[in-house]
C-alpha positions as CSV (number, residue, x, y, z in Angstrom):
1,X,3.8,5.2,-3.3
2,X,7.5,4.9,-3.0
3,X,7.6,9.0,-2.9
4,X,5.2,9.1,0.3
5,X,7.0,6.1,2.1
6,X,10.2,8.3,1.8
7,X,8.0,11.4,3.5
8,X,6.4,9.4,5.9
9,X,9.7,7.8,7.0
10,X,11.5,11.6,7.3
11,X,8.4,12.1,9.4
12,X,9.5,9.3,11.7
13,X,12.7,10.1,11.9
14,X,12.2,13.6,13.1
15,X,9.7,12.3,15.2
16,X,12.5,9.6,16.8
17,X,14.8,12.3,16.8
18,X,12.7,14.7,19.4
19,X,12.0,11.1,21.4
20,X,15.5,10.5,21.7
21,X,16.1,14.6,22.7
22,X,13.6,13.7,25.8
23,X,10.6,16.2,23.8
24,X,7.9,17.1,26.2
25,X,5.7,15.4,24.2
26,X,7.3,12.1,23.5
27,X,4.4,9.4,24.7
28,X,2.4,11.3,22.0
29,X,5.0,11.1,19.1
30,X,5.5,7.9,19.6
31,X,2.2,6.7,19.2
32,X,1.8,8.5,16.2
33,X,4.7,7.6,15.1
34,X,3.5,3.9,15.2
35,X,0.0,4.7,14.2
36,X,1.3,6.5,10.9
37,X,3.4,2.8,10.6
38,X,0.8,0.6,11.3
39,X,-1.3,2.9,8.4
40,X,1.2,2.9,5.8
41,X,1.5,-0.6,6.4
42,X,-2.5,-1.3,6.0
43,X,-1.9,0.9,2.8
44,X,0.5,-1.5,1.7
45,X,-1.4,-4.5,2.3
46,X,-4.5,-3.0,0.5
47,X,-3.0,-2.2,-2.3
48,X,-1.4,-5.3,-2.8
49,X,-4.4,-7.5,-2.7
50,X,-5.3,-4.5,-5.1
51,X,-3.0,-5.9,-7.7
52,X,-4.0,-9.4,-7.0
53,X,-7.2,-8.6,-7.9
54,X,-6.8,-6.5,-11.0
55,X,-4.1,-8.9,-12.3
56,X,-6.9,-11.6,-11.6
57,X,-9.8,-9.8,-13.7
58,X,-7.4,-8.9,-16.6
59,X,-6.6,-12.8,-17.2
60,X,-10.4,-13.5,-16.7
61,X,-11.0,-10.9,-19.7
62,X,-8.1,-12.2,-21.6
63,X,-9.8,-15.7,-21.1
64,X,-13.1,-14.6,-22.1
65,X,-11.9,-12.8,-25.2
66,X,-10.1,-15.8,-26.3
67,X,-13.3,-18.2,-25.9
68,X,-15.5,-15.3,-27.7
69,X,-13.0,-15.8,-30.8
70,X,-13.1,-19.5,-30.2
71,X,-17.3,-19.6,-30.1
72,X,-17.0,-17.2,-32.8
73,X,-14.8,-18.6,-35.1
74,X,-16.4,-21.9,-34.9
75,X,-19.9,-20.7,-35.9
């Protein structure tokens, strides 16, 4: 993800760049410009809760491989 945040930040920065050169079309570059932000934050936020998650199930299946031994062992 790090690779697109650098392309979608050169996107903004071009985009800034033809704001700040008074571009016809500057009311609409700026709002994409903070919908693509607002986006690639989302993305960010997503995929963190993401990793939460898949962290989460891993130590649930390390935990149920452990009592499986345990229960197994014991038998």
């Amino acid at each position: 993800m790090q690779a697109r945040f650098h392309h979608c930040e050169e996107v903004c920065v071009v985009g800034e760049g033809l704001i700040n050169n008074n571009h016809y079309a500057k009311r609409d570059i700026k709002a994409r410009i903070n919908s693509m932000r607002e986006k690639w934050q989302r993305l960010l936020d997503l995929s963190s809760k993401r990793r939460t998650r898949l962290e989460d199930a891993y130590e649930s299946h390390q935990v149920r491989i452990i009592l499986t031994s345990l229960t197994s062992s014991s038998s």
